[in-house]
Biopython code that builds the backbone (N, CA, C, O; Angstrom):
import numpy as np
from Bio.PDB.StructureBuilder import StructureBuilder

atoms = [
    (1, "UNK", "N", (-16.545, 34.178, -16.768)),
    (1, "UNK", "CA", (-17.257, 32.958, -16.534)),
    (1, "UNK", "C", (-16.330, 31.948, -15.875)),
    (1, "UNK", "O", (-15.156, 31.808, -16.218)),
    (2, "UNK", "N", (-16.883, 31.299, -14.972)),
    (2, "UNK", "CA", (-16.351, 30.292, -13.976)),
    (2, "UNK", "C", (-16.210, 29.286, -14.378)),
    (2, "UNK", "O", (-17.394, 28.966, -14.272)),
    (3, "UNK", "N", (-15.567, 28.069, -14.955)),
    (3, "UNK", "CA", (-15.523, 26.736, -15.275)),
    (3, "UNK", "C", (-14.907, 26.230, -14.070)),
    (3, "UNK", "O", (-14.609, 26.825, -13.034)),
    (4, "UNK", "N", (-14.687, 24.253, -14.613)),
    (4, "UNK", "CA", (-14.254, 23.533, -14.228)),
    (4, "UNK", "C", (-12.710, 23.691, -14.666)),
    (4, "UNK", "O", (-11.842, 23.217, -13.934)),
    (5, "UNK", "N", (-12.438, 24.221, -15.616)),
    (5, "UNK", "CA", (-11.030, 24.051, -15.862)),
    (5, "UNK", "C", (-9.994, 25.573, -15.648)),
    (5, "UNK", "O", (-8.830, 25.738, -16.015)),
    (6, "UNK", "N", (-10.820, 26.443, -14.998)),
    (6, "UNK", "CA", (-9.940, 27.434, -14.691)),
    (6, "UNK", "C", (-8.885, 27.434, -13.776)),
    (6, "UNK", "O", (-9.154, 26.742, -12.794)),
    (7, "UNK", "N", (-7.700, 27.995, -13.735)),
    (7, "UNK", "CA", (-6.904, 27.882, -12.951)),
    (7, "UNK", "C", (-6.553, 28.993, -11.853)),
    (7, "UNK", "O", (-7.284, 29.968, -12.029)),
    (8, "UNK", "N", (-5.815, 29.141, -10.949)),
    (8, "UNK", "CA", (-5.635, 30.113, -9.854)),
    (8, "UNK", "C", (-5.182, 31.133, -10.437)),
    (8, "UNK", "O", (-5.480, 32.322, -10.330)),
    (9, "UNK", "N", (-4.424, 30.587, -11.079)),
    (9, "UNK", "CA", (-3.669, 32.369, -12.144)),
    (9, "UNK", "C", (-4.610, 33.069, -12.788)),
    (9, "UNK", "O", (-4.453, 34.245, -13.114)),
    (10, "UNK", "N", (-5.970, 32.189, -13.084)),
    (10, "UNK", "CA", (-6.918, 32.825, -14.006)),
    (10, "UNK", "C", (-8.186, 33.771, -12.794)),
    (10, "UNK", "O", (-8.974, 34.638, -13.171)),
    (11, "UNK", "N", (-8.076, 33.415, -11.785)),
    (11, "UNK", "CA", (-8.773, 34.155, -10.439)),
    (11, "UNK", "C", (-8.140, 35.447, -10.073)),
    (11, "UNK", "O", (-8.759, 36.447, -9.709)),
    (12, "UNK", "N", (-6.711, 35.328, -10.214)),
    (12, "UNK", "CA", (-5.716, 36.426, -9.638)),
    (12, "UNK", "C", (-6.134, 37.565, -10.816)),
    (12, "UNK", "O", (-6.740, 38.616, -10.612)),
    (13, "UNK", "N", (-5.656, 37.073, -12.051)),
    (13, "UNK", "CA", (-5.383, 38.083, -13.078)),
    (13, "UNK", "C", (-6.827, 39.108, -13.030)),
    (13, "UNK", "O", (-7.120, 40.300, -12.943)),
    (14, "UNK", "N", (-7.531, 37.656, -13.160)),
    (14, "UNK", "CA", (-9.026, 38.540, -13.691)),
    (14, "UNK", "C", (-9.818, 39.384, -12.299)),
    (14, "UNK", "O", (-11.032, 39.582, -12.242)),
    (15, "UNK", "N", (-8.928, 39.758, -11.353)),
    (15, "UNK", "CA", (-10.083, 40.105, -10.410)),
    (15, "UNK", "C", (-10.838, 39.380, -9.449)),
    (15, "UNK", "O", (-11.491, 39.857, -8.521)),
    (16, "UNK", "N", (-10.696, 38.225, -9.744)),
    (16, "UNK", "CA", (-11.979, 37.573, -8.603)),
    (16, "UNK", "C", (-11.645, 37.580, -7.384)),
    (16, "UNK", "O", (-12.613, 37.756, -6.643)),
    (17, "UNK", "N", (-10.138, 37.395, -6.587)),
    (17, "UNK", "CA", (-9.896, 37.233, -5.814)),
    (17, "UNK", "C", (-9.316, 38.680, -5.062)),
    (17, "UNK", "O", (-8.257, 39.163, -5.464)),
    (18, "UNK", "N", (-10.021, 39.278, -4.036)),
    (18, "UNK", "CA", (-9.582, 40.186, -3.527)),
    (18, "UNK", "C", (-8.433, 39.804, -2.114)),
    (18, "UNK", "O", (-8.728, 38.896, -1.337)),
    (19, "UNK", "N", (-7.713, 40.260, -2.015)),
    (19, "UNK", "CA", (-6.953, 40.429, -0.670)),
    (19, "UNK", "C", (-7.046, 40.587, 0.387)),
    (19, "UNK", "O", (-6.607, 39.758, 1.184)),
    (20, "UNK", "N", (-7.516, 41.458, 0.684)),
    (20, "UNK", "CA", (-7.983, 43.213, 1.178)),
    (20, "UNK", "C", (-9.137, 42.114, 1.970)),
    (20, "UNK", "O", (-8.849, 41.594, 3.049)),
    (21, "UNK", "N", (-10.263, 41.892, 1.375)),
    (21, "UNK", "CA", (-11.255, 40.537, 1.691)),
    (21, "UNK", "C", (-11.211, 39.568, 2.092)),
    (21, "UNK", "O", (-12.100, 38.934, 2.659)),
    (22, "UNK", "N", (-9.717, 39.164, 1.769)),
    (22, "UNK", "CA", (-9.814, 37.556, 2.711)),
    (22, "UNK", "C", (-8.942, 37.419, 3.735)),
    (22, "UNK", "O", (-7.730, 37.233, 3.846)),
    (23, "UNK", "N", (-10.180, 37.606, 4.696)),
    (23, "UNK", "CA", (-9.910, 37.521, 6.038)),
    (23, "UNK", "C", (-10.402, 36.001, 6.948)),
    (23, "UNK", "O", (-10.927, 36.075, 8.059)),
    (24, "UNK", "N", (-10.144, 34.784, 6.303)),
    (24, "UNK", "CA", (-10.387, 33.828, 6.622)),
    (24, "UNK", "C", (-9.737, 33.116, 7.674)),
    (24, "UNK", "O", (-10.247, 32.123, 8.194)),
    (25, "UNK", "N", (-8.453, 33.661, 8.060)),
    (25, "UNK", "CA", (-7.474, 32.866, 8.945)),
    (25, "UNK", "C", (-7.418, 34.167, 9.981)),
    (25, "UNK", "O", (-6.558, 34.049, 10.853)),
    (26, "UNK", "N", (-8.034, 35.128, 10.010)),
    (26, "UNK", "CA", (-7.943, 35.912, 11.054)),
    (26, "UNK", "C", (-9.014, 35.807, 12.281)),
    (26, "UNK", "O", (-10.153, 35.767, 11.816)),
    (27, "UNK", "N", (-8.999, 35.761, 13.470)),
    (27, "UNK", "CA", (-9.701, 35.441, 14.373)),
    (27, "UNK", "C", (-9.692, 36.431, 14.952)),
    (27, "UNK", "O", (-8.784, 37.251, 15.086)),
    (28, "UNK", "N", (-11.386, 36.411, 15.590)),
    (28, "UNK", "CA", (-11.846, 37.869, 16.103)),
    (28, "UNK", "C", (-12.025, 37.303, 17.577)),
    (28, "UNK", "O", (-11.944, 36.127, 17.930)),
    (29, "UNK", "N", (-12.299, 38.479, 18.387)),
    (29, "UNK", "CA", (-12.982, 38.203, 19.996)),
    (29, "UNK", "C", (-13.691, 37.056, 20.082)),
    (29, "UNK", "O", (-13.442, 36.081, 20.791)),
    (30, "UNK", "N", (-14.597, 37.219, 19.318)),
    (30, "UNK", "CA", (-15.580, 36.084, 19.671)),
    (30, "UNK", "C", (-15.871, 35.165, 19.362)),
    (30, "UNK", "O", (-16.979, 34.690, 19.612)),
    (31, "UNK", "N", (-14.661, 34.399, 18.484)),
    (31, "UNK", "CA", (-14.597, 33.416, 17.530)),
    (31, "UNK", "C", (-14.436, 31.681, 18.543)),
    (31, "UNK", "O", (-14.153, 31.392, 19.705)),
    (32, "UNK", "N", (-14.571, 31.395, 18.082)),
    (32, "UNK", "CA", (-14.688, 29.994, 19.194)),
    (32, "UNK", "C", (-14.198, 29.055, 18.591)),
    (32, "UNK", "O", (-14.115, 27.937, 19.100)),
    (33, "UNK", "N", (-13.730, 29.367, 17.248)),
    (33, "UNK", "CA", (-13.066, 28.117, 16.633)),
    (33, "UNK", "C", (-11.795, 27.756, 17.084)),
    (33, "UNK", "O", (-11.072, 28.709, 17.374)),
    (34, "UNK", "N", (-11.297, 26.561, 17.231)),
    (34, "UNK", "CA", (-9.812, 25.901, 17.487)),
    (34, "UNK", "C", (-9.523, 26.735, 16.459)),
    (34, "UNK", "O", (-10.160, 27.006, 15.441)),
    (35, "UNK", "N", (-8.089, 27.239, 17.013)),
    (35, "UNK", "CA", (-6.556, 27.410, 16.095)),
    (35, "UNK", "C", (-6.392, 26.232, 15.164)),
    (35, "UNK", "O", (-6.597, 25.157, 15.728)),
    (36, "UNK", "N", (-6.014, 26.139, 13.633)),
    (36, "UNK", "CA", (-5.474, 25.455, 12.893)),
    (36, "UNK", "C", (-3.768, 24.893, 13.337)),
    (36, "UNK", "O", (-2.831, 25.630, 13.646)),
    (37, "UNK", "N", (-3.760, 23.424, 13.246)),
    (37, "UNK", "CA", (-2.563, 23.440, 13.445)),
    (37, "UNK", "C", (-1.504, 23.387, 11.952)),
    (37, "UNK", "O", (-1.654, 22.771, 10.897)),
    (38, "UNK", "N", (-0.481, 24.265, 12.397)),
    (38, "UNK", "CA", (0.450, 24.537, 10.656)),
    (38, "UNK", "C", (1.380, 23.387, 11.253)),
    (38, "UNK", "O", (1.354, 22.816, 12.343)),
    (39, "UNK", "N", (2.190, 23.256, 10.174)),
    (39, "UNK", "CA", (3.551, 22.190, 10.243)),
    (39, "UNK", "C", (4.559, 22.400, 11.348)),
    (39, "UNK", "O", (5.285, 21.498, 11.765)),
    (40, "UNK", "N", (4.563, 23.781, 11.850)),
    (40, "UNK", "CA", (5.636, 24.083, 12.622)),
    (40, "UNK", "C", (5.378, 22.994, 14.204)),
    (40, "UNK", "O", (6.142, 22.162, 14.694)),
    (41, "UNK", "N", (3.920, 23.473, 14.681)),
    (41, "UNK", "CA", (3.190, 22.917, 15.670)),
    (41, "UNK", "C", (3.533, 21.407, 15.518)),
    (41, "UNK", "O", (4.392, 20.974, 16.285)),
    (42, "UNK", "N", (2.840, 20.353, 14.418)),
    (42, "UNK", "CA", (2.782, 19.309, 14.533)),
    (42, "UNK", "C", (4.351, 19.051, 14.658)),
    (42, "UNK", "O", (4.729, 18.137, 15.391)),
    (43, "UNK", "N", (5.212, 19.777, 14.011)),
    (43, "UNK", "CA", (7.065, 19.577, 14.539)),
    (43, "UNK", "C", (7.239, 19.702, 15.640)),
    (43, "UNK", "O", (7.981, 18.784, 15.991)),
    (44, "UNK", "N", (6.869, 20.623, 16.852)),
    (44, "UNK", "CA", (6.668, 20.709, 17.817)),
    (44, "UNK", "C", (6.317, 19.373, 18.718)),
    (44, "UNK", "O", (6.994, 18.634, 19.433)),
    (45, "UNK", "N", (4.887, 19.426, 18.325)),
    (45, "UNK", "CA", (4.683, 18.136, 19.203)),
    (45, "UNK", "C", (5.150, 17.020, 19.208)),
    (45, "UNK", "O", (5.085, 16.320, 20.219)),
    (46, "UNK", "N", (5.792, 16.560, 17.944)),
    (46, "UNK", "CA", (6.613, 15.487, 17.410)),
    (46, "UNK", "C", (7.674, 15.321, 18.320)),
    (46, "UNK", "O", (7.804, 14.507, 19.234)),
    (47, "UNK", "N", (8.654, 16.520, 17.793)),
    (47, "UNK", "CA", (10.101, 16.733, 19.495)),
    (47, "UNK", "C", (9.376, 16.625, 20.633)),
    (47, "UNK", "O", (9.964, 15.735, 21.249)),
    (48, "UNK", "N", (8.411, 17.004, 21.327)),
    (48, "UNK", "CA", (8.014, 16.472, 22.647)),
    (48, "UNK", "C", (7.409, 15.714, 22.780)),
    (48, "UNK", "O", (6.907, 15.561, 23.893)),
    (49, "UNK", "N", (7.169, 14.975, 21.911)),
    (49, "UNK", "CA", (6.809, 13.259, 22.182)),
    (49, "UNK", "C", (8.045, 12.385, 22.143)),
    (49, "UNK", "O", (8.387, 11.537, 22.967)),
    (50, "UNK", "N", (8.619, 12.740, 21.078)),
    (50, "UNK", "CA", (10.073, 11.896, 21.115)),
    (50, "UNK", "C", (11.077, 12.385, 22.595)),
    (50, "UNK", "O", (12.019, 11.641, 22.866)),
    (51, "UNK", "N", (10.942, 13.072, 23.096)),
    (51, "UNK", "CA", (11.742, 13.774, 24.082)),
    (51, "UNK", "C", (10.998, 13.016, 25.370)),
    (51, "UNK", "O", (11.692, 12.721, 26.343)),
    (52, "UNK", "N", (9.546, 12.701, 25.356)),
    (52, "UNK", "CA", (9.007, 12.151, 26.740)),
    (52, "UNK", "C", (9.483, 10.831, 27.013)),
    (52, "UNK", "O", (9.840, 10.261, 28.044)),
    (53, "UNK", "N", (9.350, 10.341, 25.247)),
    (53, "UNK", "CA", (9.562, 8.912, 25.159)),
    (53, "UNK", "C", (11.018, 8.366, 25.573)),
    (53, "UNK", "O", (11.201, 7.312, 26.182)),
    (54, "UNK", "N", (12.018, 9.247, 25.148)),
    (54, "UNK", "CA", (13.355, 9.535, 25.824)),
    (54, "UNK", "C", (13.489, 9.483, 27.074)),
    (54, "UNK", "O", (14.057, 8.476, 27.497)),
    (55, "UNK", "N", (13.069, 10.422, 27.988)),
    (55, "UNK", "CA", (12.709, 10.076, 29.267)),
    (55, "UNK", "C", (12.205, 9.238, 29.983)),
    (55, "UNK", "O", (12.383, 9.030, 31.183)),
    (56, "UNK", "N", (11.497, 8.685, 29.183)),
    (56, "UNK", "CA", (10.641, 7.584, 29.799)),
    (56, "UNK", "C", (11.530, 6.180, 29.888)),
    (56, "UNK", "O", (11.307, 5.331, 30.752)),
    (57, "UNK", "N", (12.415, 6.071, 29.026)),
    (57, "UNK", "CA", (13.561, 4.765, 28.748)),
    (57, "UNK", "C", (14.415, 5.200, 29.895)),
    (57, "UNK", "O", (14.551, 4.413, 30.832)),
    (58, "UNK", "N", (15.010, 6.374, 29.927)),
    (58, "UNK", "CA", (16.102, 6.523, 31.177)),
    (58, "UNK", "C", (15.567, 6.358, 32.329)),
    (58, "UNK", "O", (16.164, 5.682, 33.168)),
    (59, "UNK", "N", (14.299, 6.952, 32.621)),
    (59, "UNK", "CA", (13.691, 6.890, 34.034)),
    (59, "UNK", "C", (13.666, 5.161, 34.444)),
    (59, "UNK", "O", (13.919, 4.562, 35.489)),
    (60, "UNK", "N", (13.184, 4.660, 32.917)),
    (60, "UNK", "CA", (13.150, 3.384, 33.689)),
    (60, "UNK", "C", (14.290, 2.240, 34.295)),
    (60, "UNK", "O", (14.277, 1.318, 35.111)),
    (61, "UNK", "N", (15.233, 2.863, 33.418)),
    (61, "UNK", "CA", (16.604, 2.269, 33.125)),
    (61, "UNK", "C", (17.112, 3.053, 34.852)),
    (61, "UNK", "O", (17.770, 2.328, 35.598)),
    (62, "UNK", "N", (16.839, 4.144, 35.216)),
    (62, "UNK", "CA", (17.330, 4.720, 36.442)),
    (62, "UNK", "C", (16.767, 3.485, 37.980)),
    (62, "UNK", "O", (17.318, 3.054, 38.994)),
    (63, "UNK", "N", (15.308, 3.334, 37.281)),
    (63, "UNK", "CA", (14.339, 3.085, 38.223)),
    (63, "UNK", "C", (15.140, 1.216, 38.500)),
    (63, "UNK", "O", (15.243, 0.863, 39.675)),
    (64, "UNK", "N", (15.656, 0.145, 37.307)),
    (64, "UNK", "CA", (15.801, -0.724, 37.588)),
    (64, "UNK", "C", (17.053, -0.895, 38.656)),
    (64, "UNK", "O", (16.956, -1.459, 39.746)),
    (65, "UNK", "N", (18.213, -0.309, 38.131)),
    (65, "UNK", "CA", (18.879, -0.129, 39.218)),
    (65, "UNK", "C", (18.990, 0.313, 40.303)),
    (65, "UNK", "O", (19.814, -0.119, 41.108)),
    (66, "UNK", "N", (18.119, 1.339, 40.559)),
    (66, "UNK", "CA", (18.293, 1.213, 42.254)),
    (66, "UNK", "C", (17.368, 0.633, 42.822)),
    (66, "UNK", "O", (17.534, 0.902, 44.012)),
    (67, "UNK", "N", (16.407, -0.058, 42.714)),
    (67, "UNK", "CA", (15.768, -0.952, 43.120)),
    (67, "UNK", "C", (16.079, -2.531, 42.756)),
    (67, "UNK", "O", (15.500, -3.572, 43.067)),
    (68, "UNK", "N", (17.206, -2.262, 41.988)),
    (68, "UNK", "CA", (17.625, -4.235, 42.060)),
    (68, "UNK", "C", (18.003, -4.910, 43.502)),
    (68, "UNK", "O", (18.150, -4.357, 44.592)),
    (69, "UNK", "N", (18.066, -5.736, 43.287)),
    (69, "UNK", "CA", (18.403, -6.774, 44.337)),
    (69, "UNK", "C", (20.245, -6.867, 44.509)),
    (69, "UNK", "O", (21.088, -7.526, 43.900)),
    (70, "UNK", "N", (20.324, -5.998, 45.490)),
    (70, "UNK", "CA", (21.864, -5.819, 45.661)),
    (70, "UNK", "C", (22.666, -7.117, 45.625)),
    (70, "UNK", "O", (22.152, -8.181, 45.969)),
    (71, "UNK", "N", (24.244, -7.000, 45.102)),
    (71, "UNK", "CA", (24.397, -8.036, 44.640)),
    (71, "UNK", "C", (25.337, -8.635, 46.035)),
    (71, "UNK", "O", (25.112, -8.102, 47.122)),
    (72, "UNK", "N", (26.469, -9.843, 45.939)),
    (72, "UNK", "CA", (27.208, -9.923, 47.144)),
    (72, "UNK", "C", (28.212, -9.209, 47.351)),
    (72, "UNK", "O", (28.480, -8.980, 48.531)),
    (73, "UNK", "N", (28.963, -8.712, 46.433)),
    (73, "UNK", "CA", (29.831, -8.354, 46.322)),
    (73, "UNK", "C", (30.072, -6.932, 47.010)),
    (73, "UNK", "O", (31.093, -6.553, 47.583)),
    (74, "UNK", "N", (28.457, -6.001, 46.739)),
    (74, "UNK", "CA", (28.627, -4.754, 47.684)),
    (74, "UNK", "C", (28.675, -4.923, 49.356)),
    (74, "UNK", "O", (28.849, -3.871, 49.972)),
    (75, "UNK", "N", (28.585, -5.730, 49.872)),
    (75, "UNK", "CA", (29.124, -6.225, 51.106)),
    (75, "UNK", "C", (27.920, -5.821, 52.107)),
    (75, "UNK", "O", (28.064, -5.882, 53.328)),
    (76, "UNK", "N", (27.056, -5.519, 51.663)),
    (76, "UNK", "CA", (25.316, -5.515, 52.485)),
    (76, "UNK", "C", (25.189, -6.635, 52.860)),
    (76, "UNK", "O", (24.160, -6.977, 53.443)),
]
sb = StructureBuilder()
sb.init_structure("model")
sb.init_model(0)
sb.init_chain("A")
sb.init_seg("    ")
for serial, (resi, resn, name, xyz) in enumerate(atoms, 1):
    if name == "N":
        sb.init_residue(resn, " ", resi, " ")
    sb.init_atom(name, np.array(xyz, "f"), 0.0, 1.0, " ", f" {name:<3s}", serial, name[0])
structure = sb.get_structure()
């Protein structure tokens, strides 16, 4: 019998939960659902956001200087 207060150990021991059966995270041909994203992924995207954002400071930092207003001293 199923309650509110059973626990996972009490599913395993007794049988309820087969293995073999749960095929819930496996995706077939014709499945159309999005991929789940796990922790590794969202780490992923994390480093390449921080990495664009990185780029994005140098590019600009590249971009002010050579387009400043030359000074007198370089003799232009």
């Amino acid at each position: 019998m199923i309650n509110k207060h059973m626990r996972a150990r009490d599913f395993l021991t007794e049988g309820f939960y087969n293995v073999e059966g749960d095929n819930y995270y496996a995706a077939s041909i014709d499945d159309s659902r999005r991929p789940r994203f796990t922790l590794e992924h969202l780490n992923t995207l994390r480093k390449i956001r921080a990495f664009r954002e990185y780029e994005k400071i140098n590019r600009q930092d590249i971009i002010t200087k050579v387009y400043a207003q030359p000074t007198e001293e370089s003799g232009l």
